[in-house]
NUNU-369222 format. One record per residue (C-alpha): residue number from 1; chain; x, y, z. Coordinates in Angstrom, 2 decimals, always signed. Layout:
BEGIN
@num: NUM, chaine: A, X: X, Y: Y, Z: Z
...
END
This chain:
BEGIN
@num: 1, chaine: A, X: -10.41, Y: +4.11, Z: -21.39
@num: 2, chaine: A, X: -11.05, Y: +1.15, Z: -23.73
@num: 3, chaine: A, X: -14.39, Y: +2.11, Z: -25.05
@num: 4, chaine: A, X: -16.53, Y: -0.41, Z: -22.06
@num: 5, chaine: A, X: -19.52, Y: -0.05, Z: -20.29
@num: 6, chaine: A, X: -20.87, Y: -0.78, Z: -17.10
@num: 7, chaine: A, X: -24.63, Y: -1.09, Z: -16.50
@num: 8, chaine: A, X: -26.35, Y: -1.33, Z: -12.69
@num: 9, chaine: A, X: -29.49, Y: -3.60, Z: -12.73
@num: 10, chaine: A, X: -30.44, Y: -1.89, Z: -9.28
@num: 11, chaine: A, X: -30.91, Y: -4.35, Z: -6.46
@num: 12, chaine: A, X: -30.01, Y: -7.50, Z: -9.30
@num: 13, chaine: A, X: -26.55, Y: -7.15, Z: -10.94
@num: 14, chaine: A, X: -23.91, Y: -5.42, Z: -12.63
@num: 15, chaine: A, X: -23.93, Y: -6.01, Z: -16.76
@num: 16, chaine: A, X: -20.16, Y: -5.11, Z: -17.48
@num: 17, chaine: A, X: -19.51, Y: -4.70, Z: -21.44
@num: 18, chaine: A, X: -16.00, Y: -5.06, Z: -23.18
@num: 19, chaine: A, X: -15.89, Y: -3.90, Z: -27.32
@num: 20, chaine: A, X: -14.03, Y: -6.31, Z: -29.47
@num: 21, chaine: A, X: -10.33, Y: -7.20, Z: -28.69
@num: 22, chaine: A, X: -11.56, Y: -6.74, Z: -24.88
@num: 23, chaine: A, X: -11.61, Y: -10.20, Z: -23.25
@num: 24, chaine: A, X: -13.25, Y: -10.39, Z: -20.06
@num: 25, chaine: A, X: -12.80, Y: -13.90, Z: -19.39
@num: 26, chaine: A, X: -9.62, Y: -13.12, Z: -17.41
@num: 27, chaine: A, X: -11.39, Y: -11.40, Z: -14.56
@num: 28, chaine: A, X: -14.22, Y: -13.82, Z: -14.35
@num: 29, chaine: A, X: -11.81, Y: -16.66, Z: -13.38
@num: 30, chaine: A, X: -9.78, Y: -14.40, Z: -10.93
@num: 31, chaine: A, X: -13.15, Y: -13.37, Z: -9.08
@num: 32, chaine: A, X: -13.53, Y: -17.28, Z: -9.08
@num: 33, chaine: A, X: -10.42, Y: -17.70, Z: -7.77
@num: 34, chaine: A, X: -10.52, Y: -14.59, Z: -5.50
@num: 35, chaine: A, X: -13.93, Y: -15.47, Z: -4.19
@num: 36, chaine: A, X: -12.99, Y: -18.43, Z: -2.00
@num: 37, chaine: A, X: -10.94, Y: -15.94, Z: +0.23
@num: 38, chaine: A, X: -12.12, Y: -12.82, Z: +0.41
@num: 39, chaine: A, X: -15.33, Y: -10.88, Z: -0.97
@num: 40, chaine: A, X: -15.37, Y: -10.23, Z: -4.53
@num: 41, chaine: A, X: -18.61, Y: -9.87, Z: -6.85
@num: 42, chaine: A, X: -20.25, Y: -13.37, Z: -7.32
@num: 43, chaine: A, X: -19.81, Y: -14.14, Z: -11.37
@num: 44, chaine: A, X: -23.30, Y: -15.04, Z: -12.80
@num: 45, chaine: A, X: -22.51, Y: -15.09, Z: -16.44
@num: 46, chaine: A, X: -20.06, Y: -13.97, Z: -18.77
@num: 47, chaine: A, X: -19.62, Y: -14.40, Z: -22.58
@num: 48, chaine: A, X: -18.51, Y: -13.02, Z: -25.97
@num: 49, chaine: A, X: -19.89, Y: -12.83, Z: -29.01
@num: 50, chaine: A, X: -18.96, Y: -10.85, Z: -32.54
@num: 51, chaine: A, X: -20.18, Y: -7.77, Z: -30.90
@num: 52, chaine: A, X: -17.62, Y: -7.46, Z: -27.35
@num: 53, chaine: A, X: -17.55, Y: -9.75, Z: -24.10
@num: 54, chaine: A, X: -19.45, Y: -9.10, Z: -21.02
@num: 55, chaine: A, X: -19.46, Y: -10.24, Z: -17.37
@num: 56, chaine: A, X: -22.30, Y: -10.17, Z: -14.95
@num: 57, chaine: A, X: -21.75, Y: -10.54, Z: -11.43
@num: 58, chaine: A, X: -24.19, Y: -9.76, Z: -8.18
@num: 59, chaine: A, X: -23.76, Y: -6.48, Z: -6.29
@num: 60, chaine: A, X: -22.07, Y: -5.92, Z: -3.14
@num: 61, chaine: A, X: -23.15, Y: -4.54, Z: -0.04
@num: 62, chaine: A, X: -21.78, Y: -0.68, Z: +0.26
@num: 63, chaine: A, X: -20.31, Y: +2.34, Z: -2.02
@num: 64, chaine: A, X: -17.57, Y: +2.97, Z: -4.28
@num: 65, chaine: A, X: -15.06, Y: +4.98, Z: -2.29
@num: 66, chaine: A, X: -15.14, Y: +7.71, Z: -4.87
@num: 67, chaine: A, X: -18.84, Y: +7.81, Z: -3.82
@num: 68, chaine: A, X: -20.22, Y: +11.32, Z: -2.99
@num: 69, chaine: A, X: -20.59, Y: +10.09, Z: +0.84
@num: 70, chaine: A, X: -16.50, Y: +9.39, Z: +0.97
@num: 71, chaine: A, X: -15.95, Y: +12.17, Z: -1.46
@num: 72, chaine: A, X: -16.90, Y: +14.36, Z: +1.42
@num: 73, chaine: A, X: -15.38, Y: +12.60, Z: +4.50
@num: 74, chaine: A, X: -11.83, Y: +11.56, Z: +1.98
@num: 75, chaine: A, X: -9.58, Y: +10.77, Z: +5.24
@num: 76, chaine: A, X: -11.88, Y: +7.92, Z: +6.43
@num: 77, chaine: A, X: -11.83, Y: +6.86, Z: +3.03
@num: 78, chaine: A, X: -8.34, Y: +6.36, Z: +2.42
@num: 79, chaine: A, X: -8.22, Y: +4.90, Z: +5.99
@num: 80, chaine: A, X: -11.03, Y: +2.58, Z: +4.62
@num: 81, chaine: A, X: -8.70, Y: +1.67, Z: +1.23
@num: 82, chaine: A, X: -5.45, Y: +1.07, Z: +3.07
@num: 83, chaine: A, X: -6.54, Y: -1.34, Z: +5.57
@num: 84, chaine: A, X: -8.42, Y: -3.23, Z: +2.83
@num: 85, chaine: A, X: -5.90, Y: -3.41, Z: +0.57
@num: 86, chaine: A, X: -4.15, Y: -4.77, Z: +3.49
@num: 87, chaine: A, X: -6.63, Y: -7.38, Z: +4.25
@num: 88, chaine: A, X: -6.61, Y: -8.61, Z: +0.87
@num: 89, chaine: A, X: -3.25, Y: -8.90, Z: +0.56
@num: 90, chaine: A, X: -3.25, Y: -10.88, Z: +3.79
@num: 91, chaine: A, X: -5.84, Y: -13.61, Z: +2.61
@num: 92, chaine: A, X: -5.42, Y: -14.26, Z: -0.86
@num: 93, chaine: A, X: -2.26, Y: -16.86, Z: -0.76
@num: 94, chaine: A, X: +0.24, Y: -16.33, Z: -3.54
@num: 95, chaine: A, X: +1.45, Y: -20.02, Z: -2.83
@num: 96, chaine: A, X: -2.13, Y: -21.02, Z: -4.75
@num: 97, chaine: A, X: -2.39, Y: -18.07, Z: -7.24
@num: 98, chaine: A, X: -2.54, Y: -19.52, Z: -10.44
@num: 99, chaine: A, X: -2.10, Y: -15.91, Z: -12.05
@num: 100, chaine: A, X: +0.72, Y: -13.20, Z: -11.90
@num: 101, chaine: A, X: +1.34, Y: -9.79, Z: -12.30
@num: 102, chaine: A, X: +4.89, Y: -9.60, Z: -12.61
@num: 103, chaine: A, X: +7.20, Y: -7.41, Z: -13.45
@num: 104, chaine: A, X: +8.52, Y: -9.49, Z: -16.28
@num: 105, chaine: A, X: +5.37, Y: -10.55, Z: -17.51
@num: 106, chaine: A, X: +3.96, Y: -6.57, Z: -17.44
@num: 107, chaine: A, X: +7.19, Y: -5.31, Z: -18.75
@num: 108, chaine: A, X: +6.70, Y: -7.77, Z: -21.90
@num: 109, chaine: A, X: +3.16, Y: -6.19, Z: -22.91
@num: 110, chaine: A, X: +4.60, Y: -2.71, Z: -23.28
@num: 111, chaine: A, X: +4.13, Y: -1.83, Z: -26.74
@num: 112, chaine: A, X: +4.38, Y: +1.39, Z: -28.83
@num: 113, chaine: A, X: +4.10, Y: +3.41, Z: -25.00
@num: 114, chaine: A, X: +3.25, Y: +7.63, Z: -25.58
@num: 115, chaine: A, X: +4.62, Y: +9.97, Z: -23.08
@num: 116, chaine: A, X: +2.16, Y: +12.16, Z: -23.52
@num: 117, chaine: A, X: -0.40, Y: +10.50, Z: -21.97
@num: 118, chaine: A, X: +1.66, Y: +9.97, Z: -18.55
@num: 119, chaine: A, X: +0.97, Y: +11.18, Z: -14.94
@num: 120, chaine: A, X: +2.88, Y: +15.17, Z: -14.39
@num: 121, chaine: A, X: +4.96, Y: +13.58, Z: -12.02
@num: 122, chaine: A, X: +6.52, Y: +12.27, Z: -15.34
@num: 123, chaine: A, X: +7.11, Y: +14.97, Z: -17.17
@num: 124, chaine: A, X: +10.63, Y: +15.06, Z: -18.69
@num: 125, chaine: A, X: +11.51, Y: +11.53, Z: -18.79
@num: 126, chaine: A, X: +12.48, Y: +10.23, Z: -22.07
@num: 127, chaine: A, X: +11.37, Y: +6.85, Z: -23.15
@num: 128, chaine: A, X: +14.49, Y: +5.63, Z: -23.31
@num: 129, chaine: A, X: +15.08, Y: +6.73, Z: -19.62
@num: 130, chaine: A, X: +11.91, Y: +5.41, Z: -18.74
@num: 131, chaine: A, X: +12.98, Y: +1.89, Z: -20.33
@num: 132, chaine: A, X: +15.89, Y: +1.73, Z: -18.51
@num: 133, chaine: A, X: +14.48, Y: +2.20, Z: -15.30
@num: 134, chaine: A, X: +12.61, Y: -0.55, Z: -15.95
@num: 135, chaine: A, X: +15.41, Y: -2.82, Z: -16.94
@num: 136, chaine: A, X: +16.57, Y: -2.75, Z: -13.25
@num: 137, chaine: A, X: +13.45, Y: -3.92, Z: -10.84
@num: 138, chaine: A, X: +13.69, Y: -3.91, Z: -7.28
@num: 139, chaine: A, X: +14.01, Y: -6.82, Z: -5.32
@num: 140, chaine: A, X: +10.63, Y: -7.40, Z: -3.69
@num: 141, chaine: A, X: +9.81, Y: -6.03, Z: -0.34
@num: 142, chaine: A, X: +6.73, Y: -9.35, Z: -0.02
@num: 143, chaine: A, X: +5.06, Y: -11.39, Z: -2.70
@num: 144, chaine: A, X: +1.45, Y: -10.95, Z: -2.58
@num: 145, chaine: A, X: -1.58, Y: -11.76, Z: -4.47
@num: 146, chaine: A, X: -2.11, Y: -8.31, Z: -5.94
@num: 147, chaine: A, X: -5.92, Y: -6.85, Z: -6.98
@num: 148, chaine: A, X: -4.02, Y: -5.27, Z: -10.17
@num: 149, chaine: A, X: -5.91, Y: -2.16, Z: -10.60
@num: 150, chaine: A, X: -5.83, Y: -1.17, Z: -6.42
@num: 151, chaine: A, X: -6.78, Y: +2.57, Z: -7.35
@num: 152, chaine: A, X: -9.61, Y: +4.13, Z: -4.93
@num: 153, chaine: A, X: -12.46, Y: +3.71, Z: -7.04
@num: 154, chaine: A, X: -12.23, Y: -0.20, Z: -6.71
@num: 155, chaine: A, X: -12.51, Y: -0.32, Z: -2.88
@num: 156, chaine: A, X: -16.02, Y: -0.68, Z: -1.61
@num: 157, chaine: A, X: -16.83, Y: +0.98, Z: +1.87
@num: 158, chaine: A, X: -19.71, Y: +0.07, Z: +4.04
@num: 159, chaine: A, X: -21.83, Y: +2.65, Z: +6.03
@num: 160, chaine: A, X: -19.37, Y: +2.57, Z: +9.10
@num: 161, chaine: A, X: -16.56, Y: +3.05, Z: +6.93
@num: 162, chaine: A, X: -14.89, Y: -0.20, Z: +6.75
@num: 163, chaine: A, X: -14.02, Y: -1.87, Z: +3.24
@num: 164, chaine: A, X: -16.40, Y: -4.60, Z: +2.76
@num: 165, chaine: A, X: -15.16, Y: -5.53, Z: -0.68
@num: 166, chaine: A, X: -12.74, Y: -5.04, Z: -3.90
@num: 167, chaine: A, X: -14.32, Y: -4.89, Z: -7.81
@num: 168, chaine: A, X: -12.71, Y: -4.71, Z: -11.02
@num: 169, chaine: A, X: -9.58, Y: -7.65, Z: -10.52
@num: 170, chaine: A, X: -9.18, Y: -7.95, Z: -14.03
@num: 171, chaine: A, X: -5.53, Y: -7.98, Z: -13.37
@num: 172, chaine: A, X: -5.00, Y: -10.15, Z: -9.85
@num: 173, chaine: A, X: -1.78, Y: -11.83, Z: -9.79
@num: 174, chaine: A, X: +1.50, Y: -12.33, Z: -8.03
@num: 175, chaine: A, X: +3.89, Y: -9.19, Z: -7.34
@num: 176, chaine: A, X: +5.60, Y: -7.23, Z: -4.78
@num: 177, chaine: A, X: +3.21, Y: -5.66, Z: -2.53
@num: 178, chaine: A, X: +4.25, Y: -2.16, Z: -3.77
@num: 179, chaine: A, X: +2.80, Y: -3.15, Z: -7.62
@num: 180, chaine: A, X: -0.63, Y: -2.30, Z: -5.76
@num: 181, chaine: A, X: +0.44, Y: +0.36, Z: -3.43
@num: 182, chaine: A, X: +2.56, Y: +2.54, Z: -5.63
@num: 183, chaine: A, X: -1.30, Y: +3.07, Z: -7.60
@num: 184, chaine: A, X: -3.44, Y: +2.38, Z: -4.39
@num: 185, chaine: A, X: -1.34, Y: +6.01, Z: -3.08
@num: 186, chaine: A, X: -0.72, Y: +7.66, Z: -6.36
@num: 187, chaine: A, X: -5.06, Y: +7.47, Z: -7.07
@num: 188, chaine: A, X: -5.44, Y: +9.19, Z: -3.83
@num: 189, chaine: A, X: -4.10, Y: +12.50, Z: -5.32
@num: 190, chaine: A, X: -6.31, Y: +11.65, Z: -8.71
@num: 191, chaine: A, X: -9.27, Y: +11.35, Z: -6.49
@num: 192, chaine: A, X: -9.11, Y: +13.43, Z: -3.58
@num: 193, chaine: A, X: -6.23, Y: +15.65, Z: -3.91
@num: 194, chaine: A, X: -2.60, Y: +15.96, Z: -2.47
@num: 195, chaine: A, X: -2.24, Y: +15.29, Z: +1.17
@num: 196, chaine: A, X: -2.98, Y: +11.58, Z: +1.69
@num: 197, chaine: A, X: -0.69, Y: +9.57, Z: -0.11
@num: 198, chaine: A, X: +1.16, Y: +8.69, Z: +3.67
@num: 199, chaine: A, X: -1.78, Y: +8.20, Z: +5.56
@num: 200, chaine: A, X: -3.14, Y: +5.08, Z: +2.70
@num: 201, chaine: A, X: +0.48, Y: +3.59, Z: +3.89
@num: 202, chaine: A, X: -0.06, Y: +4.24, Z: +7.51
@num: 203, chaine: A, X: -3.53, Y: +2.47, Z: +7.45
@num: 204, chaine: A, X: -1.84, Y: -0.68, Z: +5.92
@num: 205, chaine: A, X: +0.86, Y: -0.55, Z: +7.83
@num: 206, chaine: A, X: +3.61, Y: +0.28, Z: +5.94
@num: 207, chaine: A, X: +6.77, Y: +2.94, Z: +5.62
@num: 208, chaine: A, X: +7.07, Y: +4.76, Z: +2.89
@num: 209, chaine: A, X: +9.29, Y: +3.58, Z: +0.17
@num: 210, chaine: A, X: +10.06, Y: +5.82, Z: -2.18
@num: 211, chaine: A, X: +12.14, Y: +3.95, Z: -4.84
@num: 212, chaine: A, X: +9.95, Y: +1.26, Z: -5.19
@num: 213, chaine: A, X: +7.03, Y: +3.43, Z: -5.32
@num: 214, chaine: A, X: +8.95, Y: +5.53, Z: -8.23
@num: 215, chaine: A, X: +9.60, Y: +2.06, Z: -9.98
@num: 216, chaine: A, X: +6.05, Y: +1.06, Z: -9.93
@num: 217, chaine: A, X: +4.37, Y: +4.18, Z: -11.14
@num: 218, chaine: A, X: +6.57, Y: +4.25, Z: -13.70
@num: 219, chaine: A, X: +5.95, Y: +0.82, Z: -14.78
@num: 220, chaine: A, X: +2.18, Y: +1.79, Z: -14.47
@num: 221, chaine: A, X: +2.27, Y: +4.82, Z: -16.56
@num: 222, chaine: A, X: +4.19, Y: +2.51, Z: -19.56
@num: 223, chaine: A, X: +1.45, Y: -0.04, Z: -18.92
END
């Protein structure tokens, strides 16, 4: 959506490329970070130049989840996605985190927002309405170390159907929990189709919440 690439180097890296007024130096020191407690892609090089950034990092073992082998077996997948997210959440420790992904902090970069290019679910709210949703956060259900863009395609499943990995953390920081799961549940309708939005919650371990789950794809759409 902002004009990058990403090459495969089969069986040596991935070449990710940014345009101008891209900076991927933020996710090469939160896979750093990330990499001391749970598995991330290894950073090999990253740069930037008149031209765009880019970031080069070693492959990891399995598939995208949005890989034609979990396209056609979806359920395992999501169970796959929620019980990684899970385990992420559980071992990266907000108490060392030197980044966040706040409410405060994402609410401040909302500029010049467009309805039109929300999510249907959407439809009909005003701006302004929007806005003042915002203005009035829940409290949060846990502070965790959050991947920041938790939507399917990031998860990587192994050929048993376990995650064995997270890409694209661009965006890690502190929030509540439900920053990641509100778009962790929402990409399972993008992705698969409707149905399995409650079973990605059962397979972290979680009830539904539907207020803070309105509040955060809200806050996602404006961001």
């Amino acid at each position: 959506m902002l004009g990058g690439l990403t090459y495969e180097i089969p069986g040596h890296c991935f070449v990710k490329w940014a345009p101008p007024g891209v900076d991927l130096r933020p996710e090469a020191e939160r896979l750093a970070w990330a990499a001391s407690f749970s598995t991330v892609p290894t950073v090999l090089q990253h740069g930037a130049d008149s031209d765009g950034s880019w970031l080069v990092t070693e492959p990891l073992p399995g598939r995208s989840a949005v890989d034609a082998r979990w396209q056609a077996e979806p359920q395992r997948a999501v169970d796959a996605v929620g019980r990684g997210l899970r385990a992420l959440h559980d071992a990266l420790p907000p108490a060392e985190c030197p980044f966040s992904w706040d409410v405060a902090a994402r609410r401040a970069g909302i500029q010049d927002p467009d309805p039109r290019r929300w999510r249907d679910q959407h439809d009909g709210l005003t701006l302004t309405e929007a806005l003042r949703i915002l203005d009035d956060p829940p409290e949060p259900d846990r502070l965790v170390v959050c991947h920041g863009d938790a939507c399917v395609p990031n998860t990587v499943i192994d050929d048993e159907g376990a995650c064995c990995g997270h890409v694209d953390l661009g965006s890690l920081g502190v929030a509540d929990r439900w920053a990641d799961l509100a778009a962790a549940t929402w990409s399972t309708v993008w992705n698969y189709g409707p149905g399995l939005e409650r079973r990605l919650l059962d397979a972290y371990g979680v009830a539904p919440d539907p207020d803070r789950l309105r509040y955060y794809r809200i806050l996602w759409d404006l961001t």
